[in-house]
ZAVO-522813 format. One record per residue: residue in three letters; x, y, z of N, C-alpha, C, CB in turn. Coordinates in steps of 0.1 Angstrom, whole numbers, plus 2048, in hexadecimal, padded with zeros to 3 digits. Each point is the difference from the previous one (the first is absolute). Glycine has a CB too. Example, Ala and Ser with C-alpha at 12.3 -4.5 7.8 and 13.67 -1.06 7.14 Angstrom:
// ZAVO-522813
Ala8847C784E7F780C80080980C8007ED7F480CSer80F8177ED80980B8007F880B80880C7FA7EA
END
This chain:
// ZAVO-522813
Unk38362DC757FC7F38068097FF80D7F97F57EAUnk8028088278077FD8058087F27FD7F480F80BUnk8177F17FB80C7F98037FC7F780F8108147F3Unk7ED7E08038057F380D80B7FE8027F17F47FDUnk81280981180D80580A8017EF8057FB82180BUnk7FB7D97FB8087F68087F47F37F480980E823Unk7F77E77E17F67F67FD8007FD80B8017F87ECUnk7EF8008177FF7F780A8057F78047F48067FCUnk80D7F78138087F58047F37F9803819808809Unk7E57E97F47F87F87FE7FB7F780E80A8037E7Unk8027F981D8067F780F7F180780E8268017F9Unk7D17F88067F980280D8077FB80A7ED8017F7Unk8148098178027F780B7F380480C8207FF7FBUnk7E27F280F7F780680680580680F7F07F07F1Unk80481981180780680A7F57F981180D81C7EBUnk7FB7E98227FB7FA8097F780C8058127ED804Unk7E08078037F88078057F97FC8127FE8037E3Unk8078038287FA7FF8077F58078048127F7802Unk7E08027FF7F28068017FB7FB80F7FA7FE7E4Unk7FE80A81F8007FE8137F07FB7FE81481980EUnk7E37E67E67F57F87FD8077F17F77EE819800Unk8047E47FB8027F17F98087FE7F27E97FC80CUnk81E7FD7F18078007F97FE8047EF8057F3815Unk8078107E57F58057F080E7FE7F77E8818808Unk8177E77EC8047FF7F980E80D7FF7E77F17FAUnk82380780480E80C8028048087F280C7EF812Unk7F681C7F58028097F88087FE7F37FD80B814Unk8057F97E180C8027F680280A7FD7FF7F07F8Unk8158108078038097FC8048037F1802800817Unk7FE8037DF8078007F380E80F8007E57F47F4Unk82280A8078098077FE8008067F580A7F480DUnk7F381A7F27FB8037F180D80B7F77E07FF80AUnk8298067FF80D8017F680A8078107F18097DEUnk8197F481F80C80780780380C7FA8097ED808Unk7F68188058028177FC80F8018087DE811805Unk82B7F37F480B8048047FD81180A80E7EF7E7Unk7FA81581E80280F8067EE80480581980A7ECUnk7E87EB81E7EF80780B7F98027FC80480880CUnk7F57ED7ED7F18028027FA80280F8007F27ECUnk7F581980F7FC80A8107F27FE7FA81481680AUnk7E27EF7F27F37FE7FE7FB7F77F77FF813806Unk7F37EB7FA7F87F77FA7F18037FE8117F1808Unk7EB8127EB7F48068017F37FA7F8810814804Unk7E77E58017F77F97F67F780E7FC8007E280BUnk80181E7E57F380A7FB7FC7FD7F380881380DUnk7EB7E77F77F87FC7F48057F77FB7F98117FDUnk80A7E87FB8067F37FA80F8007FF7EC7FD7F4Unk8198098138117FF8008028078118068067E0Unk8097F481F80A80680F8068077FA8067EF810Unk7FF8217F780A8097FF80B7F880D7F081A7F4Unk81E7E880880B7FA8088098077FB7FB7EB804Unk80982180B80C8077FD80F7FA8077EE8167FDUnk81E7EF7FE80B80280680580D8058027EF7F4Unk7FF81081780580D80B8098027F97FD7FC818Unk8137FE7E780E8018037FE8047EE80D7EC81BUnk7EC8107DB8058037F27F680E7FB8097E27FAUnk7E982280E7F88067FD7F77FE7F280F80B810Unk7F27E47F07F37FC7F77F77FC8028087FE7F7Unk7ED8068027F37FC8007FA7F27F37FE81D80AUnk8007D67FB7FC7F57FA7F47FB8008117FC803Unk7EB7FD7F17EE7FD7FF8017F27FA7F48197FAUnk8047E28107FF7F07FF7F07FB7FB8137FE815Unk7E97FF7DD7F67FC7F97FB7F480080680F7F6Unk7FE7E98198007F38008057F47F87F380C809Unk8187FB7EE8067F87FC8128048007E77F97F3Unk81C81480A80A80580280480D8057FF7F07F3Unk80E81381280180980980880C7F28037ED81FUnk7F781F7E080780C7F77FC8098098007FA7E6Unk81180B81080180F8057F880D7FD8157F67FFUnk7E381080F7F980B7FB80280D7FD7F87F4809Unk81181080380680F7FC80F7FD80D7E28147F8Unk8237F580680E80280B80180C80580D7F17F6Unk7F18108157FE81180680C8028077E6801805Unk8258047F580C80680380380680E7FE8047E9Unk8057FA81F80280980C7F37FF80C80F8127EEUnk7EB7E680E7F37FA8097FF7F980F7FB7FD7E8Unk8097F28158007F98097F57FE805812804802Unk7E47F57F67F38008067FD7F58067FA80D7F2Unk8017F481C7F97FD80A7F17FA80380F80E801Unk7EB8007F67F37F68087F58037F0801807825Unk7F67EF7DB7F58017F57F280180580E7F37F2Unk7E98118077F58008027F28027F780F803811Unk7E77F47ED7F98037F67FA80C8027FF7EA7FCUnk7FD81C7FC7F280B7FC7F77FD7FD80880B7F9Unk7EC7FB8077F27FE7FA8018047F37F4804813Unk8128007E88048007EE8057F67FC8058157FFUnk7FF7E380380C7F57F880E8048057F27FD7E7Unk81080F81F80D8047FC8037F780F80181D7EEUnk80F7E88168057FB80D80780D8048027E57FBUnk80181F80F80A80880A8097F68047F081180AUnk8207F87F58077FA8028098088077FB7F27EFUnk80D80981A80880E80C80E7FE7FC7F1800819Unk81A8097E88098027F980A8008117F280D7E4Unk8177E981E80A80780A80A8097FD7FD7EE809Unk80B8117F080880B7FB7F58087FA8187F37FCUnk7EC81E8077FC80B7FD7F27FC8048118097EEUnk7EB7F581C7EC7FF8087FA8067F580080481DUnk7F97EF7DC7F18067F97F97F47FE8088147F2Unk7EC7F28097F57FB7FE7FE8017EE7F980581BUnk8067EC7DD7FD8027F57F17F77FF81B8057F9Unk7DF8007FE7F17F87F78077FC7F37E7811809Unk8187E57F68037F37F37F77FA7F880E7F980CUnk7F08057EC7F67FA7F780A7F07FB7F281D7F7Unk8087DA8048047F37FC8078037F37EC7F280CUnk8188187F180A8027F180D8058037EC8067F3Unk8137FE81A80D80380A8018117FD8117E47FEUnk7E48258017FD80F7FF7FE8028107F48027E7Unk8188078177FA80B8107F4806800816809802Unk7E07F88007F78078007FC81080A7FD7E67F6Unk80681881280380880E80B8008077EE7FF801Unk8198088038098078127FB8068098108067F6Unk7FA7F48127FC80980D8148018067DC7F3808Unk8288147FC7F98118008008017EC81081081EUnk7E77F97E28018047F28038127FF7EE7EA7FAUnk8168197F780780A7FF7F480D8008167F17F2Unk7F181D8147F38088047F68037F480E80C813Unk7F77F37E17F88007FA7F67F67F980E80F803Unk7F57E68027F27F67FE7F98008078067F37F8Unk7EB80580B7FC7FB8078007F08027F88147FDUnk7FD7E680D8017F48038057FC80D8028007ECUnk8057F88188027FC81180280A80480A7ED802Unk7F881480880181080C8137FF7FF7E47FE819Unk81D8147E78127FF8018007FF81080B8127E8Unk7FF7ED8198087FF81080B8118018047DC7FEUnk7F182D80080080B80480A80580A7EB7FD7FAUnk82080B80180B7FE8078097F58087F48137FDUnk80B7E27FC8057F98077FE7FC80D80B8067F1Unk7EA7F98157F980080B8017F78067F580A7FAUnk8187F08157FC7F48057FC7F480180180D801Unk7F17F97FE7F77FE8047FA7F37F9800817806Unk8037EE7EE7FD7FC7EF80C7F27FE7F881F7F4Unk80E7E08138117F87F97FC7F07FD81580F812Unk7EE7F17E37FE7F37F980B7F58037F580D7EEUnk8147F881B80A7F78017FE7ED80080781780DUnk7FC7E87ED7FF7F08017F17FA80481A801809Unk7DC8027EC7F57F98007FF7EF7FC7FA8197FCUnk7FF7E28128017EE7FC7F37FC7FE8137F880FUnk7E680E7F37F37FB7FC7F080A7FD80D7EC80EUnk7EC80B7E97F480A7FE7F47F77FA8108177F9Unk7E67EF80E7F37FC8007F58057F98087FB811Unk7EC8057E77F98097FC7F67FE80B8068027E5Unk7F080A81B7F37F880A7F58027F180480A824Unk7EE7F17E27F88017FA7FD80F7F57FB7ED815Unk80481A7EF7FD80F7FD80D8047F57F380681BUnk81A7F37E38088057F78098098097F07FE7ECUnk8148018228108068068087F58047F881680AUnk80D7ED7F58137F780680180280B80F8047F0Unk7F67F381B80480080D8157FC7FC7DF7F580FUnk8268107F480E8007FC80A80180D7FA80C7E9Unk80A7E981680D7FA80F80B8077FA7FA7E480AUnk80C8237FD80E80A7FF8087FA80B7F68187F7Unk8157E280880A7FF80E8098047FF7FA7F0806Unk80581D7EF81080A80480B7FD7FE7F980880EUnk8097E97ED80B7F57F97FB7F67F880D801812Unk7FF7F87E87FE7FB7F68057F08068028197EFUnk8017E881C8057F28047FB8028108177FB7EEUnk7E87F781B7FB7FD8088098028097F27F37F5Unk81281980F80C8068077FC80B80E80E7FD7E4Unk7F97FA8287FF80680E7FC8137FF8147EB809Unk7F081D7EE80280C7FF7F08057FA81F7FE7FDUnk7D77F78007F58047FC7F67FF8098077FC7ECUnk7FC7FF8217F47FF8097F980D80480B7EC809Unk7EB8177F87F78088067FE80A7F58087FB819Unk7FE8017D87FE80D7F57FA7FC7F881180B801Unk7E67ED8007FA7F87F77EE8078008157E6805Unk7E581D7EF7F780A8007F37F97F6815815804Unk7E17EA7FB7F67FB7F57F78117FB7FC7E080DUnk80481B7E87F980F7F77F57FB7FA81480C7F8Unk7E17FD8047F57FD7F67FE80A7F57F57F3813Unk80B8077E480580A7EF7E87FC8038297F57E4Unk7D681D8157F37FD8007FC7FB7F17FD811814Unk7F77E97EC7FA7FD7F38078047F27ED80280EUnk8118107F58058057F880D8017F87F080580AUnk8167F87FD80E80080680680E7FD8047E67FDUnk7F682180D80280C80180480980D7F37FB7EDUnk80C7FC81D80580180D8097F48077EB80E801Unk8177F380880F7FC80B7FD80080A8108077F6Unk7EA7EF81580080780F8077F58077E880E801Unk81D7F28068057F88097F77FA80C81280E7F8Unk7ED7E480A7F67F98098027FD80B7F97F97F1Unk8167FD80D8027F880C8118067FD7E87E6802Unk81F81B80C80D8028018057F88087FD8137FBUnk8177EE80E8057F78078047F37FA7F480B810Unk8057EE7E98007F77FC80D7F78027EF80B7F5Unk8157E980A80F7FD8018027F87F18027FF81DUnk8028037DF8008027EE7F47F27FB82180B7FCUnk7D07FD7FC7FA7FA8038017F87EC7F380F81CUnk8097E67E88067FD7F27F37F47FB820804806Unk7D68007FB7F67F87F87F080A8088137DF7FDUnk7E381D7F67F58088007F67F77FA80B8177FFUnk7E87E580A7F67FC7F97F180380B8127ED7F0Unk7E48198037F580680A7F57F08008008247F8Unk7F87DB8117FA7FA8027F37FA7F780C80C812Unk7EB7E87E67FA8017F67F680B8038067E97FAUnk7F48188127F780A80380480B8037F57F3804Unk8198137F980380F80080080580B7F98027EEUnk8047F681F80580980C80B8008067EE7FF804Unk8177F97F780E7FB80980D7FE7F77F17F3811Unk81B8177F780C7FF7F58097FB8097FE8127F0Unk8057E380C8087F88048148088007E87EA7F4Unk82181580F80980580280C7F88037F180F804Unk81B7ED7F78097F680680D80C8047F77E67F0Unk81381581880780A80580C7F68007ED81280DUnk81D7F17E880D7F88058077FE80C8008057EFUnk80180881580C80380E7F67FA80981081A7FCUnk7E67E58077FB7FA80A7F97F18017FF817802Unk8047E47F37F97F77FC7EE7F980181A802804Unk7E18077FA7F18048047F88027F580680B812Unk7ED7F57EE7F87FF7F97F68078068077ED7F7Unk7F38228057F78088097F17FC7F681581680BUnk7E37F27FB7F68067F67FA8128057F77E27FCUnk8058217F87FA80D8027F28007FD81580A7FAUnk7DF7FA8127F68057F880180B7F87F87F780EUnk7FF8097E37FE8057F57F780B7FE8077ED7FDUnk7F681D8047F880B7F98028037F27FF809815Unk7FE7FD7E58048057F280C80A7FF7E87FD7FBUnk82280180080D8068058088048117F68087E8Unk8037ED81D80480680E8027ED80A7EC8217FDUnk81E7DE8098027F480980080480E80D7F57EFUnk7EE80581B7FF80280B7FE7F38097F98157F6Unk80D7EA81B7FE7F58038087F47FD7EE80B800Unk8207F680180A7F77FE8007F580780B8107FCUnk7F37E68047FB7F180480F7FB7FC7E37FD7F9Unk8247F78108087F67FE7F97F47FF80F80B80AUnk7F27EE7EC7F97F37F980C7F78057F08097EAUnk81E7F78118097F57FF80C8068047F47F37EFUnk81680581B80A7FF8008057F17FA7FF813811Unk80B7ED7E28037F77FB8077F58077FE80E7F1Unk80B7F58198077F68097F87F980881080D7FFUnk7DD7FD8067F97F68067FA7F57F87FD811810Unk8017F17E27F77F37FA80D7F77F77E58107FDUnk8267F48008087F87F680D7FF8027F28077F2Unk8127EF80D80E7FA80580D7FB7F37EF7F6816Unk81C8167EC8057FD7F58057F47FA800812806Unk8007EE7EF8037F47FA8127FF8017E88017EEUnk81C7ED81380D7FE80680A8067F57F97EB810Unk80281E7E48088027F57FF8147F97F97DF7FCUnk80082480C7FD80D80280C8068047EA7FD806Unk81880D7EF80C8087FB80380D80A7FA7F77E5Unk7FB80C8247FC80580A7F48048088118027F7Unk7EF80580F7F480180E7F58067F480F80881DUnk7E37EF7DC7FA8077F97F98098048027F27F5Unk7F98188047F980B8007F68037F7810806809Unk7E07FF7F87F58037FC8018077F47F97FF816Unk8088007DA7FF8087FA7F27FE7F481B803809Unk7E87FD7F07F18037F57F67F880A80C7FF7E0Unk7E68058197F38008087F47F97F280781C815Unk7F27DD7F07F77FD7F67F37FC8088137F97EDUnk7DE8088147F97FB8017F87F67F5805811810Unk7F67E67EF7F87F67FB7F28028038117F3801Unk7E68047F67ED8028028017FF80D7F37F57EDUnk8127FD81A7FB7F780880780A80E7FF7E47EEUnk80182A81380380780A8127FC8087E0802802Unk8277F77F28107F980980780A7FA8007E5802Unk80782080880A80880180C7F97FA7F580A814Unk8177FC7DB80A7F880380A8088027F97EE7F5Unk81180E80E81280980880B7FB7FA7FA803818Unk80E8027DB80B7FE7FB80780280F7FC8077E4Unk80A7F18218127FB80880B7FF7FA7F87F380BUnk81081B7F280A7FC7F680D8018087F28097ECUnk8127EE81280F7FB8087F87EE80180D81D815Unk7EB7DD7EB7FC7F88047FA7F77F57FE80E814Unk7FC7FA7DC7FB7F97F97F17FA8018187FF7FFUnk7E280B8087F47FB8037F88087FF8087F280CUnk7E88087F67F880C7F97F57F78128038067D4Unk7FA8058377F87FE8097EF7FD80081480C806Unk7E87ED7F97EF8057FE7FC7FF80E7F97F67E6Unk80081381A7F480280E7F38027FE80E80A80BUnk7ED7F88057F18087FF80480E8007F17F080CUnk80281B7F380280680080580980C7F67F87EEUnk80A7FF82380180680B80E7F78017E480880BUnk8257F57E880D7F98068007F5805805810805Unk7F27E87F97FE7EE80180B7FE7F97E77FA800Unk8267FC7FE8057F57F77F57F67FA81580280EUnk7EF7FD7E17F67FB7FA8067F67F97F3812802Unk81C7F17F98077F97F48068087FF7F57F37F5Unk81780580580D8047FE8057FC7F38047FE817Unk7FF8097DD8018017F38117FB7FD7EA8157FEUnk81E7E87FE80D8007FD8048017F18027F4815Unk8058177EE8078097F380A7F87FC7FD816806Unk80D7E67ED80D7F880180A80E7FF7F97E57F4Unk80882880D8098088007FA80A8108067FE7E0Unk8068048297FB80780B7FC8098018097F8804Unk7FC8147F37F880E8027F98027FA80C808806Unk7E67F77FD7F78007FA7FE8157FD7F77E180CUnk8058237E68018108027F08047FF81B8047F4Unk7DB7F28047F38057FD7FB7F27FB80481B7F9Unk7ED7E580B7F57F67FA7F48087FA8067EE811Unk7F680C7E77F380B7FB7F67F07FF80D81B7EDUnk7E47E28147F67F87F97FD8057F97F97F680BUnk8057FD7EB8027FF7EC7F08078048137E37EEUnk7E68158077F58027F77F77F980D80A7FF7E2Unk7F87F28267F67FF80A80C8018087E97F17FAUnk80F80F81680C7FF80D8057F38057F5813809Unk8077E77EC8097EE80580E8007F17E07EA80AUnk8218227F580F8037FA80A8098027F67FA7F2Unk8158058128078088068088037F57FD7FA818Unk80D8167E580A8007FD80F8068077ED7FF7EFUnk81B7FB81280780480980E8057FA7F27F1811Unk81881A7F780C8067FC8057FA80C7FD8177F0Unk80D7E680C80A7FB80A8118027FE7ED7EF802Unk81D8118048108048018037F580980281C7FDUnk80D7E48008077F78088058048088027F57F3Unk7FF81981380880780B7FA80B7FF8147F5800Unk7ED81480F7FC80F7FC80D8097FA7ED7FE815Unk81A8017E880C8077F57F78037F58177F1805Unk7EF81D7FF7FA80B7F18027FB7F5804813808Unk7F07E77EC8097F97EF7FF7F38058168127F5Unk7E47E58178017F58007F97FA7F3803802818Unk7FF7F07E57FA7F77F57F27FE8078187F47F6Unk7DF8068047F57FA8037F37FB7F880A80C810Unk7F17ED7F57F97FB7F47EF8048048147E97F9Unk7E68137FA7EF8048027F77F17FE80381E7F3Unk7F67E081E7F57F47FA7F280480280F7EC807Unk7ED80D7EE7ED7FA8058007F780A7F78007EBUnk7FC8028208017FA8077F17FB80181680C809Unk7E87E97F57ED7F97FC8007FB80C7FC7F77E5Unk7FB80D81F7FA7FA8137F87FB80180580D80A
END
């Protein structure tokens, strides 16, 4: 039987909303447990959230009532999540770069690289460049069952990662690796478009918001949608100059943009309109996933970017 770890904190607060249409009913946030040592992802799948910690290398499952422990992957530091068309999720590993498939019982099910004598994901065949998993922040599935995967060659939002920042696409099978989009300046959020042509792209070091047209494993046509400094003005309590990270689209075609240093979650159009402005009560925001409809948010958040920061996890009903 898992192990419940935190209880719910009960205390709604509400959070502020500026909307550049007619007025609507303000958001809430609930506070649904405090995660010591960085919380970094947040994954809604199927009737529960997966919520890992970077800094301790656990993996947690939230059943809408309480937060237990799933598995603890030793030497990991995982980064980024992502659902499958199986139930399972992919999950990226910063220490030692990999790629794992998880099932909800906390079973590895697949690696990548994997050992020469299995099969399954594609190995990284001599250590190839080309292939380097270094510090994956984000991943997307598209329609057809491949991954689009943001690599920024670090693990922190650091001057020394500009221009090495790279996006990959694991095929269907997941049996190939190609590399799409490169240069990047450490790009740190991924979401494709509801109609699959358009991959959206956020880029820390530059503070930008691109898009890519979409083929089937292939991006082309780099578009600039948003510079954040032209649509959003930091708040007088902003812990610093925020920057573009996790990516989410909604039905209603609105673009949203975790601001972490800032505590805020951006919404737009999809050409970078300002739409509303979400407020987090912890600043660094690390991941949002939508629950079960898209008028629920779940969000990871830290109180500082320090590796092992504290931070807590809310619902966010819009």
């Amino acid at each position: 039987m898992l192990k419940p770890l935190f209880k719910p904190v009960l205390t709604a607060l509400v959070l502020a909303v500026s909307l550049s249409t007619s007025a609507t009913a303000a958001p809430v946030v609930r506070e649904i447990a405090a995660i010591g040592a960085e919380p970094s992802q947040v994954l809604w799948l199927g009737r529960q959230a997966v919520v890992t910690q970077k800094a301790l290398g656990n993996v947690l499952l939230w059943d809408q009532q309480q937060l237990h422990s799933l598995t603890q992957l030793s030497g990991c530091e995982p980064s980024s999540l992502v659902a499958t068309r199986d139930q399972h999720f992919l999950l990226a590993c910063t220490n030692n770069p990999r790629l794992l498939v998880m099932n909800t019982m906390g079973q590895i099910m697949e690696t990548f690289p994997r050992p020469a004598e299995e099969v399954g994901l594609v190995r990284n065949v001599g250590n190839t460049p080309s292939l380097d998993l270094s510090g994956v922040t984000a991943m997307v599935q598209d329609s057809r069952g491949g991954t689009y995967l943001a690599v920024a060659n670090s693990d922190r939002l650091e001057e020394s990662a500009r221009g090495k920042g790279r996006i990959y696409y694991l095929s269907p099978s997941r049996s190939s690796l190609t590399v799409v989009a490169s240069k990047l300046n450490y790009p740190a959020g991924l979401v494709l478009s509801n109609d699959g042509t358009g991959l959206f792209v956020s880029e820390g070091l530059t503070r930008t918001v691109s898009r890519y047209d979409v083929q089937p494993g292939q991006l082309s046509n780099p578009q600039l949608v948003t510079r954040i400094a032209d649509i959003y003005q930091p708040s007088a309590g902003a812990s610093e100059d925020p920057w573009p990270g996790a990516l989410a689209v909604n039905s209603q075609n609105h673009l949203y943009i975790a601001l972490p240093g800032d505590g805020r979650i951006l919404v737009t159009s999809m050409t970078g309109k300002a739409l509303a402005t979400l407020t987090v009560p912890t600043p660094y925001i690390t991941d949002f996933s939508f629950g079960r409809t898209d008028r629920i948010l779940y969000v990871t958040a830290t109180s500082s970017a320090d590796a092992g920061a504290a931070g807590r996890f809310y619902e966010i009903r819009l």
